[in-house]
Biopython code that builds the backbone (N, CA, C, O; Angstrom):
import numpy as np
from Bio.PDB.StructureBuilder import StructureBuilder

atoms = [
    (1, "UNK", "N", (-3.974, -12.819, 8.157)),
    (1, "UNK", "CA", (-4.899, -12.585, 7.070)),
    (1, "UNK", "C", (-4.520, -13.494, 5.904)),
    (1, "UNK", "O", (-3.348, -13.424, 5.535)),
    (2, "UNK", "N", (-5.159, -14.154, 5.407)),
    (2, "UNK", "CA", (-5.370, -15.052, 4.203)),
    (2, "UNK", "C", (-6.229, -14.730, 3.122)),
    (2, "UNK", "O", (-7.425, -14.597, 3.380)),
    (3, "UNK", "N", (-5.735, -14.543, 1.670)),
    (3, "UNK", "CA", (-6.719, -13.774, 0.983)),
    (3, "UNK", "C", (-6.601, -15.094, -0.442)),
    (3, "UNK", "O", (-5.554, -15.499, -0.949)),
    (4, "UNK", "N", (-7.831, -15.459, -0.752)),
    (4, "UNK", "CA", (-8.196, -16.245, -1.769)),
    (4, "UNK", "C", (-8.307, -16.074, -2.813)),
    (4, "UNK", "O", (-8.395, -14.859, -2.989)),
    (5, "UNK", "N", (-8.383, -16.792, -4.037)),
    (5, "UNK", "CA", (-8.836, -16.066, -5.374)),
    (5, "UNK", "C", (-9.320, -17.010, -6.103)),
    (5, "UNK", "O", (-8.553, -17.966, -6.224)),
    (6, "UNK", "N", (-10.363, -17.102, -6.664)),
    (6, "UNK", "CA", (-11.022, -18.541, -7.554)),
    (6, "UNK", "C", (-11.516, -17.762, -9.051)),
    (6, "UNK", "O", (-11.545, -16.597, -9.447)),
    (7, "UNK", "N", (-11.763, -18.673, -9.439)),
    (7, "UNK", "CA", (-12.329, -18.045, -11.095)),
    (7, "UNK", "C", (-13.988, -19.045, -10.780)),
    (7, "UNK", "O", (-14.387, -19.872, -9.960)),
    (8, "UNK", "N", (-14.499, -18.365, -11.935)),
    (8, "UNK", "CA", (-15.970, -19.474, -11.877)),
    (8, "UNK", "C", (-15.997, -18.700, -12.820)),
    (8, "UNK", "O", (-15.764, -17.498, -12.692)),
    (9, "UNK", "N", (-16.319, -19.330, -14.051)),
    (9, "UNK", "CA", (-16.880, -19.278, -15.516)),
    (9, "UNK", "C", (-15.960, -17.428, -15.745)),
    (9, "UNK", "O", (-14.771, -17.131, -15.859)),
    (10, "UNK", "N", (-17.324, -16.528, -15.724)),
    (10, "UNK", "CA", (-16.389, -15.280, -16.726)),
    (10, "UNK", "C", (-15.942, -14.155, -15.459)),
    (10, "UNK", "O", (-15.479, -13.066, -15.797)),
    (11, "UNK", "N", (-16.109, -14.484, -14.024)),
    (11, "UNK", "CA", (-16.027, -14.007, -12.960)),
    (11, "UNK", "C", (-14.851, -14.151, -11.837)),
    (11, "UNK", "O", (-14.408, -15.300, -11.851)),
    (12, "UNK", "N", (-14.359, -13.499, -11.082)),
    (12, "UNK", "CA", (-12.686, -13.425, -10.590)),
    (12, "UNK", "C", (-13.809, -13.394, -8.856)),
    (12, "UNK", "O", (-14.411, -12.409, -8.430)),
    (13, "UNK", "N", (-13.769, -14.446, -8.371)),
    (13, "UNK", "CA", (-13.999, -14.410, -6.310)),
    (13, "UNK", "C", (-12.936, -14.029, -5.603)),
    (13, "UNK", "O", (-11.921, -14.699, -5.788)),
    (14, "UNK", "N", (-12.882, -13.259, -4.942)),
    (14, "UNK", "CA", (-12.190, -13.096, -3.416)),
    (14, "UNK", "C", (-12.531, -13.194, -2.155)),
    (14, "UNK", "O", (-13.537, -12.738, -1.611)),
    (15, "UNK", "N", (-11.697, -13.781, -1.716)),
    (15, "UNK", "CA", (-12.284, -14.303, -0.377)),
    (15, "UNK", "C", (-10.802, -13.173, 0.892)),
    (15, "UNK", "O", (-9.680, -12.912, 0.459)),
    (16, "UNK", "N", (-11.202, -12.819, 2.095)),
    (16, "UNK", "CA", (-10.505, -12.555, 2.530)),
    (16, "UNK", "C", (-11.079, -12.825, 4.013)),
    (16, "UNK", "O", (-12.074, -12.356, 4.567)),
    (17, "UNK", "N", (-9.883, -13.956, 4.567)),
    (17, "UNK", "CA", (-10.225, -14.501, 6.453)),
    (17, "UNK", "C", (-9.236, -13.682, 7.381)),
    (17, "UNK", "O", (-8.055, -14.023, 7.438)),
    (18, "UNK", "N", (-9.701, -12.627, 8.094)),
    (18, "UNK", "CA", (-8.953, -12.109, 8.890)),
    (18, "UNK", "C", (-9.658, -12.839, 10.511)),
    (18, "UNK", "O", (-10.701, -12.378, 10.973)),
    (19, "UNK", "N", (-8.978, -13.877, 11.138)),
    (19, "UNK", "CA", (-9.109, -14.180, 12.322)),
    (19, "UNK", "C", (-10.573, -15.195, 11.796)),
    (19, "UNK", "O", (-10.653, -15.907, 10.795)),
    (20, "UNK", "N", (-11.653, -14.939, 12.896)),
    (20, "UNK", "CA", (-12.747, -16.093, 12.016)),
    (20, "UNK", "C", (-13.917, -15.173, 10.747)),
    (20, "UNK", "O", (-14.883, -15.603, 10.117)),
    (21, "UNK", "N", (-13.141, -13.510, 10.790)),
    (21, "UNK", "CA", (-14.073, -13.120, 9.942)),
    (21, "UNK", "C", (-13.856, -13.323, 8.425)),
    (21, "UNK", "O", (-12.791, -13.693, 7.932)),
    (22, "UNK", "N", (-14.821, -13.080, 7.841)),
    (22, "UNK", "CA", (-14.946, -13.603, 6.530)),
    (22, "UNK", "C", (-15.656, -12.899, 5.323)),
    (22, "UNK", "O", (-16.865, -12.723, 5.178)),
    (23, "UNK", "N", (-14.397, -12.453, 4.299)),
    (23, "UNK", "CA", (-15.116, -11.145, 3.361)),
    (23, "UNK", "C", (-15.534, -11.870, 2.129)),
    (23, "UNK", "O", (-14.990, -12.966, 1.997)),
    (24, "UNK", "N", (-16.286, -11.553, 1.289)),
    (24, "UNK", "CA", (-16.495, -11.968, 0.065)),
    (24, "UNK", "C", (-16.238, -10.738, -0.886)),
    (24, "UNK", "O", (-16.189, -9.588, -0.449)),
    (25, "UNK", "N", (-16.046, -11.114, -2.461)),
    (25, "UNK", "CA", (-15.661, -10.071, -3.476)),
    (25, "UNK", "C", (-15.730, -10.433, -4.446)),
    (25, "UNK", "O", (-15.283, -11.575, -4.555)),
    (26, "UNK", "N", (-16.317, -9.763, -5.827)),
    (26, "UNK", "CA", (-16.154, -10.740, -7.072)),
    (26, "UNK", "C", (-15.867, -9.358, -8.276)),
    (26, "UNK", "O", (-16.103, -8.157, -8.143)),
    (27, "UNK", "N", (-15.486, -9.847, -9.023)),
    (27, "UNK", "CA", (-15.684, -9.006, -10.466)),
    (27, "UNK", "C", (-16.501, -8.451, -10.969)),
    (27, "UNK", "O", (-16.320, -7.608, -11.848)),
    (28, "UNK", "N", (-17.646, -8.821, -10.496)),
    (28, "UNK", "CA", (-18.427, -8.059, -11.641)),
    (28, "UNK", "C", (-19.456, -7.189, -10.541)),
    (28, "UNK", "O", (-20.608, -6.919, -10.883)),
    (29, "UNK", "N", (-19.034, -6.872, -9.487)),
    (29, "UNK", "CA", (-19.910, -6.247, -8.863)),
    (29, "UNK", "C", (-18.561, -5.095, -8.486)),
    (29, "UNK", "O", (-18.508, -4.611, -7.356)),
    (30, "UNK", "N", (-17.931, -4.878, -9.122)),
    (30, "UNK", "CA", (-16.723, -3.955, -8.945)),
    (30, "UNK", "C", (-15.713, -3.810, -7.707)),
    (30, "UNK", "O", (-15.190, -2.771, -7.305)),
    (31, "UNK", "N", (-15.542, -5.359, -7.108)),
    (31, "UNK", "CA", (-14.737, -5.884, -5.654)),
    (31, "UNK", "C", (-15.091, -5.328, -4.433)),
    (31, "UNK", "O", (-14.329, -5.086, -3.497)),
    (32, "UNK", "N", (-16.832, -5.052, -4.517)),
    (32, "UNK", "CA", (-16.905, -4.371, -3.063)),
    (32, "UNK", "C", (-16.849, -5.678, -2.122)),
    (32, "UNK", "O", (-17.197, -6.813, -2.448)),
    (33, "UNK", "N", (-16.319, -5.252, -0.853)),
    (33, "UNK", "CA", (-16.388, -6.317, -0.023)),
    (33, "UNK", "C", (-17.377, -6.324, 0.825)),
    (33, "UNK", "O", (-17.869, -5.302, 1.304)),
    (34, "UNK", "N", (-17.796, -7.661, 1.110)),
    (34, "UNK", "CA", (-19.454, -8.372, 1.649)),
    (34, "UNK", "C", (-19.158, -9.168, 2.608)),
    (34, "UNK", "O", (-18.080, -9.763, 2.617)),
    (35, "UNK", "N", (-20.154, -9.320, 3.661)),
    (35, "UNK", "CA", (-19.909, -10.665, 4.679)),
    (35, "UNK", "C", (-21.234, -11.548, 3.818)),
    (35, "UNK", "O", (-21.940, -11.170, 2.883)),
    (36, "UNK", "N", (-21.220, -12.249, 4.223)),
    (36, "UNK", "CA", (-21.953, -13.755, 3.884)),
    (36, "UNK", "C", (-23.609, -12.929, 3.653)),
    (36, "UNK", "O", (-24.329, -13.018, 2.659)),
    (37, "UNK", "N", (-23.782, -12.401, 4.507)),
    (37, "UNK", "CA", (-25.245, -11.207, 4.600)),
    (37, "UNK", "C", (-25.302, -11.070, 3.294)),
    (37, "UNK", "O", (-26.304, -11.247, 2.602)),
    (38, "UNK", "N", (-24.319, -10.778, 2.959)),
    (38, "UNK", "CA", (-24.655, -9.088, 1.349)),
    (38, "UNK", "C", (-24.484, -10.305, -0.098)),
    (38, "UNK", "O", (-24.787, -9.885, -1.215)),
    (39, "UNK", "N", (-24.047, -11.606, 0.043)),
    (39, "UNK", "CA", (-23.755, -12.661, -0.951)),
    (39, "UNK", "C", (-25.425, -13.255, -1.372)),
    (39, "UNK", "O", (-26.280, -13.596, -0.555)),
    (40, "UNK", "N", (-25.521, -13.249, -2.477)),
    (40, "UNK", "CA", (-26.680, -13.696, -3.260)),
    (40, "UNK", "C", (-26.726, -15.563, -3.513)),
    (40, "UNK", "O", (-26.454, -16.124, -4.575)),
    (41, "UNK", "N", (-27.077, -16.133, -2.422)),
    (41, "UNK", "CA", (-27.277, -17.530, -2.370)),
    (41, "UNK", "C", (-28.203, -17.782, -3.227)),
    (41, "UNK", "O", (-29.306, -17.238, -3.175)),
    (42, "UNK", "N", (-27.771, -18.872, -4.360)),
    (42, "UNK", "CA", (-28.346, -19.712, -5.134)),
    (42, "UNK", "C", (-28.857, -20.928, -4.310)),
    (42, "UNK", "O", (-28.216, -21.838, -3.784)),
    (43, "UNK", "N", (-30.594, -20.610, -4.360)),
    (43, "UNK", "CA", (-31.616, -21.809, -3.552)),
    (43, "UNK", "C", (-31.054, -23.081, -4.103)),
    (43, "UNK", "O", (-30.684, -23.955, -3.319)),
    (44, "UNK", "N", (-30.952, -23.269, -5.590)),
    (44, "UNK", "CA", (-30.448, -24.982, -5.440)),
    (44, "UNK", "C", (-29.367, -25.089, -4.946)),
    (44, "UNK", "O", (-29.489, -25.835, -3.974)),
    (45, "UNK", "N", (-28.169, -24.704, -5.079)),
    (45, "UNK", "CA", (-27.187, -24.782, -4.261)),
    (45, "UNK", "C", (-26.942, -25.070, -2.907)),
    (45, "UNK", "O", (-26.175, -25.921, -2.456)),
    (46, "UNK", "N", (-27.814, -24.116, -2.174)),
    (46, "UNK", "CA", (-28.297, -24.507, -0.917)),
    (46, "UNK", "C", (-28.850, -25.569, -0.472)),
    (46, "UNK", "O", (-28.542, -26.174, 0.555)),
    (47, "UNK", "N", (-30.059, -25.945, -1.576)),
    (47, "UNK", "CA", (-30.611, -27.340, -1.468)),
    (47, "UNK", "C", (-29.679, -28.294, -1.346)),
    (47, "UNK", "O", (-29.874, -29.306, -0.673)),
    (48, "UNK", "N", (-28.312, -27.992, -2.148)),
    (48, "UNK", "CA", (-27.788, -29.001, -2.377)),
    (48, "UNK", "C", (-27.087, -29.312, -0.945)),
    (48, "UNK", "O", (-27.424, -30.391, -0.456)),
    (49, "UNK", "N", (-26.476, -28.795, -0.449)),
    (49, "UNK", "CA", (-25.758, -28.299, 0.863)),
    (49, "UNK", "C", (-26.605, -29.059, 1.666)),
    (49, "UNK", "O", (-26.359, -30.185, 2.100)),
    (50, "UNK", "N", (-27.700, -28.343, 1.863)),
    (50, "UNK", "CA", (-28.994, -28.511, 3.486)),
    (50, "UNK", "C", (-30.093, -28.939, 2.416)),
    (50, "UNK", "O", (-30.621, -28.105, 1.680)),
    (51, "UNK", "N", (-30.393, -30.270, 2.382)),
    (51, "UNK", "CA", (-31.907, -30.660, 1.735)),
    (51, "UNK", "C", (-32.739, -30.427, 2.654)),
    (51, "UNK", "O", (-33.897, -30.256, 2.273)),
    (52, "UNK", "N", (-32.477, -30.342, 4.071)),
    (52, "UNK", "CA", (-34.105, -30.038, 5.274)),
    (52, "UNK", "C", (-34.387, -28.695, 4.911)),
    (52, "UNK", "O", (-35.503, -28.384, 5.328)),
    (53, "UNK", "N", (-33.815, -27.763, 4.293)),
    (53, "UNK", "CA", (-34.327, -26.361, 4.303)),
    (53, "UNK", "C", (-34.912, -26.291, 3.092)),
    (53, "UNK", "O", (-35.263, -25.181, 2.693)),
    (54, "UNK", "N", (-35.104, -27.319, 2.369)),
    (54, "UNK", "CA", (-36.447, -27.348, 1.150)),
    (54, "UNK", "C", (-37.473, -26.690, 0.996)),
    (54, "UNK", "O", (-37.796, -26.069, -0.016)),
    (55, "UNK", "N", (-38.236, -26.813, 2.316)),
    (55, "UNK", "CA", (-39.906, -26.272, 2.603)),
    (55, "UNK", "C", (-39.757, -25.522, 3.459)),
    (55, "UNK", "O", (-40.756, -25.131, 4.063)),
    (56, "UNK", "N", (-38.086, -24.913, 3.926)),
    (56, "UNK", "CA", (-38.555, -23.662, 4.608)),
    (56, "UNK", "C", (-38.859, -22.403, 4.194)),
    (56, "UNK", "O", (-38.655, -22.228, 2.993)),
    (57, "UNK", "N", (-39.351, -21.310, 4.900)),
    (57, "UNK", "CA", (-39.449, -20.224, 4.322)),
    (57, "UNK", "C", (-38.390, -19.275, 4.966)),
    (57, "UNK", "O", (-38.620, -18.080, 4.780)),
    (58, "UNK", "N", (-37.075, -19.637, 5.817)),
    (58, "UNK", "CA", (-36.219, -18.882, 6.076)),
    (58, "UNK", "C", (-34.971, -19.766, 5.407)),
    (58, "UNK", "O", (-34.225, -20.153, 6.306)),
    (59, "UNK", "N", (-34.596, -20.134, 4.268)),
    (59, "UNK", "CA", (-34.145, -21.200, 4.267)),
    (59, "UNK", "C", (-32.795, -20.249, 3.468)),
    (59, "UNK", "O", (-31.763, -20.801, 3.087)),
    (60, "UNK", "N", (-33.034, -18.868, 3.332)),
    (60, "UNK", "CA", (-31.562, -18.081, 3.493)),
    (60, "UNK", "C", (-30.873, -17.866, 4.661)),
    (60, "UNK", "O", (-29.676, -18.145, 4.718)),
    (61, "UNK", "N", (-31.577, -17.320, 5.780)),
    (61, "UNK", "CA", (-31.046, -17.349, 6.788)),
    (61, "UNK", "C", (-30.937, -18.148, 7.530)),
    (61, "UNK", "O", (-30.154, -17.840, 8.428)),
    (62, "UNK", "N", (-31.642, -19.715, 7.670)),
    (62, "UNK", "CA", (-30.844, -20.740, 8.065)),
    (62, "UNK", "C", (-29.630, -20.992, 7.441)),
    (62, "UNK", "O", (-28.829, -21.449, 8.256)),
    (63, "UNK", "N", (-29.037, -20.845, 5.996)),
    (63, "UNK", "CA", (-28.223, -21.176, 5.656)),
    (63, "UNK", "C", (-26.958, -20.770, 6.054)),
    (63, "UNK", "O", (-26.001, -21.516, 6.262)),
    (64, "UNK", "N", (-26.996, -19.112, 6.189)),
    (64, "UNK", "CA", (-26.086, -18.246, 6.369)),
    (64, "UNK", "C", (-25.778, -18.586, 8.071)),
    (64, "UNK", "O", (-24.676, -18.476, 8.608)),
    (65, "UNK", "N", (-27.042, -19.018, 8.736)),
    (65, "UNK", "CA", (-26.242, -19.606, 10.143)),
    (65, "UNK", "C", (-25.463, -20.573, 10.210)),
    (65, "UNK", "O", (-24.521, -20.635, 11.000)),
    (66, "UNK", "N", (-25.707, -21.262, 9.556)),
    (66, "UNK", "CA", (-24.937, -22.357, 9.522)),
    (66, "UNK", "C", (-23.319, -22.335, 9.494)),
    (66, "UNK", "O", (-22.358, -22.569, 10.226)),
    (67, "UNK", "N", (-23.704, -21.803, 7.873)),
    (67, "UNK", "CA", (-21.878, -21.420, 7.353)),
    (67, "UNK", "C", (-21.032, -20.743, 8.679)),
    (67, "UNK", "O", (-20.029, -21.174, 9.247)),
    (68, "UNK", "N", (-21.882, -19.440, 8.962)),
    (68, "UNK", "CA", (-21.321, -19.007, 9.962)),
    (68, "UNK", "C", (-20.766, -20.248, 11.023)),
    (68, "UNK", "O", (-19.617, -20.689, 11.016)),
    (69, "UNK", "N", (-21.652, -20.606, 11.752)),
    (69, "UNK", "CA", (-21.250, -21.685, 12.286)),
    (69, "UNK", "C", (-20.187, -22.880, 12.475)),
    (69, "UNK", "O", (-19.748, -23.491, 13.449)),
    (70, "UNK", "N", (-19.988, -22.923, 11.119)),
    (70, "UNK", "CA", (-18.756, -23.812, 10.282)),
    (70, "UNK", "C", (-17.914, -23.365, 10.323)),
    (70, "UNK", "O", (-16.928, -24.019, 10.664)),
    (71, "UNK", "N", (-17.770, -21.734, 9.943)),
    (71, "UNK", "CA", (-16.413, -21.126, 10.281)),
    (71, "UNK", "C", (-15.981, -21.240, 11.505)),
    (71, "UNK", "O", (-14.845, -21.608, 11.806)),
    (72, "UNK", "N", (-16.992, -20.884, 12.393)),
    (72, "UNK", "CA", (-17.197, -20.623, 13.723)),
    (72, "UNK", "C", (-15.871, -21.605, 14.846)),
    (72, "UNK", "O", (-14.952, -21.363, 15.628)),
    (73, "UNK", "N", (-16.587, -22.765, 14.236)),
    (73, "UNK", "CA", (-15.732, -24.279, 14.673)),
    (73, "UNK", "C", (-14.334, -24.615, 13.950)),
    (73, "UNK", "O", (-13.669, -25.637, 14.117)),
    (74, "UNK", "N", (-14.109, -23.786, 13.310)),
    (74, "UNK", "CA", (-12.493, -23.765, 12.799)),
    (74, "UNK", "C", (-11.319, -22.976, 13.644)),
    (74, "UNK", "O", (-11.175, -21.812, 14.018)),
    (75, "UNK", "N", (-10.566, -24.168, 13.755)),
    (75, "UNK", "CA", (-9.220, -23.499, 14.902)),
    (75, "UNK", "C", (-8.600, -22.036, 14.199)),
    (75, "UNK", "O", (-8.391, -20.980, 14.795)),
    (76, "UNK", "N", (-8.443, -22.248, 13.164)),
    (76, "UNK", "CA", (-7.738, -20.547, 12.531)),
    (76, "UNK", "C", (-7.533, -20.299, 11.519)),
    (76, "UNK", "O", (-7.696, -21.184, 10.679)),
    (77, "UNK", "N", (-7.141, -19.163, 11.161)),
    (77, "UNK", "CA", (-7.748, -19.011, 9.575)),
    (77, "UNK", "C", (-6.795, -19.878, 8.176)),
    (77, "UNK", "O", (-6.715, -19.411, 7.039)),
    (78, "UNK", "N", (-6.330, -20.836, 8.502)),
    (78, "UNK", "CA", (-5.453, -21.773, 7.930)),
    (78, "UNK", "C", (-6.577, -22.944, 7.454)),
    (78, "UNK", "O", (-6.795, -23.447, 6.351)),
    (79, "UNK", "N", (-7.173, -23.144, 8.741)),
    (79, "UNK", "CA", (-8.669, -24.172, 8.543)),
    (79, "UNK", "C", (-9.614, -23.826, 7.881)),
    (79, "UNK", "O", (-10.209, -24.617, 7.150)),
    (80, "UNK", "N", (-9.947, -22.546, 8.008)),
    (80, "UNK", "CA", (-11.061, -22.093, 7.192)),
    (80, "UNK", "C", (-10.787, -22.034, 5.882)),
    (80, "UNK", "O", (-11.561, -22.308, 4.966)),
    (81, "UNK", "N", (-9.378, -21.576, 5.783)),
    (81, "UNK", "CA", (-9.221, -21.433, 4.175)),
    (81, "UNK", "C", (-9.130, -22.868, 3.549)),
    (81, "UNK", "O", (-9.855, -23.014, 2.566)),
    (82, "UNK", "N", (-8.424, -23.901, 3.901)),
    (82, "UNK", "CA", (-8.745, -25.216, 3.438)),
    (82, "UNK", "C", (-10.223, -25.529, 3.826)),
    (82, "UNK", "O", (-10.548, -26.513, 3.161)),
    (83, "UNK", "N", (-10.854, -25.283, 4.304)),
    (83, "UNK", "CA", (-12.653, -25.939, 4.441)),
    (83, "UNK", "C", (-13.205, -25.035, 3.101)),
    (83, "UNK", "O", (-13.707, -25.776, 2.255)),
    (84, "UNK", "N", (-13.220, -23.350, 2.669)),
    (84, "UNK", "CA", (-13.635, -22.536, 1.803)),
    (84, "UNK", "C", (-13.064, -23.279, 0.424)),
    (84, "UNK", "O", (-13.848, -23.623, -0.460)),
    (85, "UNK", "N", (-11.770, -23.472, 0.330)),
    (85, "UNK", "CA", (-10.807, -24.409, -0.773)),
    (85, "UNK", "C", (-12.337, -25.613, -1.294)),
    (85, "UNK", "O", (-13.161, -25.642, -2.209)),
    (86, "UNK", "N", (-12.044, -26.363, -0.189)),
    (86, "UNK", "CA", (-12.758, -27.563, -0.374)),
    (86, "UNK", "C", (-14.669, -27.780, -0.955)),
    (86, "UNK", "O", (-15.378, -28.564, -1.585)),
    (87, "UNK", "N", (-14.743, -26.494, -0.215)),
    (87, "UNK", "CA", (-16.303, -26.445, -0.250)),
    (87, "UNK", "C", (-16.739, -25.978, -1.252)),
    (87, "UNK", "O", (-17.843, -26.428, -1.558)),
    (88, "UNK", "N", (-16.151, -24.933, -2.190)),
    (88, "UNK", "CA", (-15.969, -24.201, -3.376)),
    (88, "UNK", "C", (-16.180, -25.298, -4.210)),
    (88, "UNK", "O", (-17.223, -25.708, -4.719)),
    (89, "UNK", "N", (-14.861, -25.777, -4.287)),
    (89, "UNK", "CA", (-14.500, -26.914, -5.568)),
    (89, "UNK", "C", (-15.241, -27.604, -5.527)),
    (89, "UNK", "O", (-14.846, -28.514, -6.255)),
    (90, "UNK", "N", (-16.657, -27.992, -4.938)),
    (90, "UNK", "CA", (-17.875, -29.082, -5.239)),
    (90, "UNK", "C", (-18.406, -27.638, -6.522)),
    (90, "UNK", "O", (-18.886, -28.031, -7.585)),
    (91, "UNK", "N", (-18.307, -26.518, -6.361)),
    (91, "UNK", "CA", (-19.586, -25.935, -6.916)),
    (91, "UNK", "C", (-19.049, -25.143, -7.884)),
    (91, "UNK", "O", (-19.715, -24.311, -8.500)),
    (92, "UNK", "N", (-17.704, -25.376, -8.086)),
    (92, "UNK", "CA", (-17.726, -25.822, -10.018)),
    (92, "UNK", "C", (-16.396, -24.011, -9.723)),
    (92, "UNK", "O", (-15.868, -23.352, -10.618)),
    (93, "UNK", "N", (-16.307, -23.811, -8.368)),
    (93, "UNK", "CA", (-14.854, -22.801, -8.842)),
    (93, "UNK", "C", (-13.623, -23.293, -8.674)),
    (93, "UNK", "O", (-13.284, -24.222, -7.941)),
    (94, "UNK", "N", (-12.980, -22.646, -9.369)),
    (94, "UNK", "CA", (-11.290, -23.067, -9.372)),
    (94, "UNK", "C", (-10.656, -22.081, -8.595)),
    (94, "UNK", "O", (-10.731, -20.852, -8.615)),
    (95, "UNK", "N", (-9.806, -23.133, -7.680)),
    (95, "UNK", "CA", (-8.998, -21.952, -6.763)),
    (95, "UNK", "C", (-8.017, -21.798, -7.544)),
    (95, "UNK", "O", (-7.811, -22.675, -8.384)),
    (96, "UNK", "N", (-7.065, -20.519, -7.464)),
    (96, "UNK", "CA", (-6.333, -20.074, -7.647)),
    (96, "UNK", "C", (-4.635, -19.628, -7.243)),
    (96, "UNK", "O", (-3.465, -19.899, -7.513)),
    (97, "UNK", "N", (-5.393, -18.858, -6.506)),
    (97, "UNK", "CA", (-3.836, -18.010, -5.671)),
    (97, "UNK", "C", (-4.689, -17.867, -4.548)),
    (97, "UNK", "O", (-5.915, -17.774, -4.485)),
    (98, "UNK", "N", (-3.644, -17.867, -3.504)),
    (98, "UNK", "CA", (-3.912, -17.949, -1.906)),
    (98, "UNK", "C", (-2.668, -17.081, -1.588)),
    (98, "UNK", "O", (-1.549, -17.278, -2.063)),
    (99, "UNK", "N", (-3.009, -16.090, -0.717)),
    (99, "UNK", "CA", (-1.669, -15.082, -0.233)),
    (99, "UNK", "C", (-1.980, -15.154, 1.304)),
    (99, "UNK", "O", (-3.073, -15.006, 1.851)),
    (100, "UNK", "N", (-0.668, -15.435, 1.909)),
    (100, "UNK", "CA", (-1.017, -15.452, 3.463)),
    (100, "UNK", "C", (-0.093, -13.864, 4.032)),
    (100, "UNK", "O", (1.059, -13.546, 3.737)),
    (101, "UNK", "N", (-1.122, -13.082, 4.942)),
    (101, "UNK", "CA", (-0.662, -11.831, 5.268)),
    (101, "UNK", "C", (0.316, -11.037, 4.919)),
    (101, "UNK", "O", (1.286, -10.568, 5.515)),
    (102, "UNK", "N", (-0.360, -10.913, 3.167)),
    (102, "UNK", "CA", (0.144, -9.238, 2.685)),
    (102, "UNK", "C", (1.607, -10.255, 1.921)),
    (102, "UNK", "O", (2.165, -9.576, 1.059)),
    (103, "UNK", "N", (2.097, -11.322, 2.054)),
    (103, "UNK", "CA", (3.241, -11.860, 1.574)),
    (103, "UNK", "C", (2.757, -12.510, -0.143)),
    (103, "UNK", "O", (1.614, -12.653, -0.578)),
    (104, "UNK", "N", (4.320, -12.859, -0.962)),
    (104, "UNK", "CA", (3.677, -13.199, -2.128)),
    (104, "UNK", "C", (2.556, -14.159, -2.706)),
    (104, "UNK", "O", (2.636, -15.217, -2.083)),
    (105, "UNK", "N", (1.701, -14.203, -3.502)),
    (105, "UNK", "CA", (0.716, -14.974, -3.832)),
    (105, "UNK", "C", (1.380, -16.476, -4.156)),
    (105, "UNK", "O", (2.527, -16.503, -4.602)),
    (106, "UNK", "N", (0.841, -17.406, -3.987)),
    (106, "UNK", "CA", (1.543, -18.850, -3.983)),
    (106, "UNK", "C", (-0.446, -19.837, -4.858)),
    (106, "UNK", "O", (-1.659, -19.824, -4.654)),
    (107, "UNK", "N", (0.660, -20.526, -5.855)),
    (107, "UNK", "CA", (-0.990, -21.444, -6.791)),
    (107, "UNK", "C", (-1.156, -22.289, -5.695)),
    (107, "UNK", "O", (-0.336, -22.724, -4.886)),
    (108, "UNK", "N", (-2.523, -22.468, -5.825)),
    (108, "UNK", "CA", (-3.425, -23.277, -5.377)),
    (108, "UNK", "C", (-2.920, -24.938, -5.644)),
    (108, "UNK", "O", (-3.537, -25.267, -6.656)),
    (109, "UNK", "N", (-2.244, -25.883, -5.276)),
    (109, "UNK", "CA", (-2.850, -26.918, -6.379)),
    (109, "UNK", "C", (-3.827, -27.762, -6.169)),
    (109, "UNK", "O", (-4.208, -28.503, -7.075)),
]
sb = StructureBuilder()
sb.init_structure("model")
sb.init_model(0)
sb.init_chain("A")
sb.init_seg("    ")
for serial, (resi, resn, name, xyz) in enumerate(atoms, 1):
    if name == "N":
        sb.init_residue(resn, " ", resi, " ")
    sb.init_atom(name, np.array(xyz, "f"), 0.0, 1.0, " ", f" {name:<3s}", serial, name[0])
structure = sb.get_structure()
């Protein structure tokens, strides 16, 4: 288990990869935990990601296949957390602290 932590503007993310699954969590929704389903995708964002899903009209749930997908193709949860690291930091969050199974939290750099 690998558990993440980013800031974005006045808001605290958590991320938690147990094997290829994948939780989401934030501050201001009081840390309930979410799979990718229950996360509120910003359409430009997405645009930005997938420009063919412009003129679709499923162009949430193409998205969310995808990601899935991406995780999907990652050897273990070491990969995913550097691909989540990486993919984040285009969209303006700062990682933080990264704790690998239940051991002390270690900075991001």
């Amino acid at each position: 288990m690998i558990d993440l932590i980013f800031n974005r503007i006045d808001e605290i993310i958590f991320i938690r990869i147990t094997g290829s699954n994948v939780k989401f969590a934030n501050s201001m929704n009081g840390n309930i935990w979410s799979s990718i389903e229950g996360l509120k995708l910003d359409k430009h964002g997405v645009m930005k990601e997938f420009p063919d899903l412009k003129d679709s009209p499923n162009w949430k749930q193409e998205a969310i296949a995808r990601f899935k997908e991406m995780i999907r193709d990652k050897k273990n949860e070491q990969e995913i957390s550097t691909y989540l690291i990486k993919e984040l930091k285009k969209y303006g969050y700062t990682p933080k602290w990264k704790q690998l199974g239940g051991f002390r939290r270690e900075r991001i750099k």
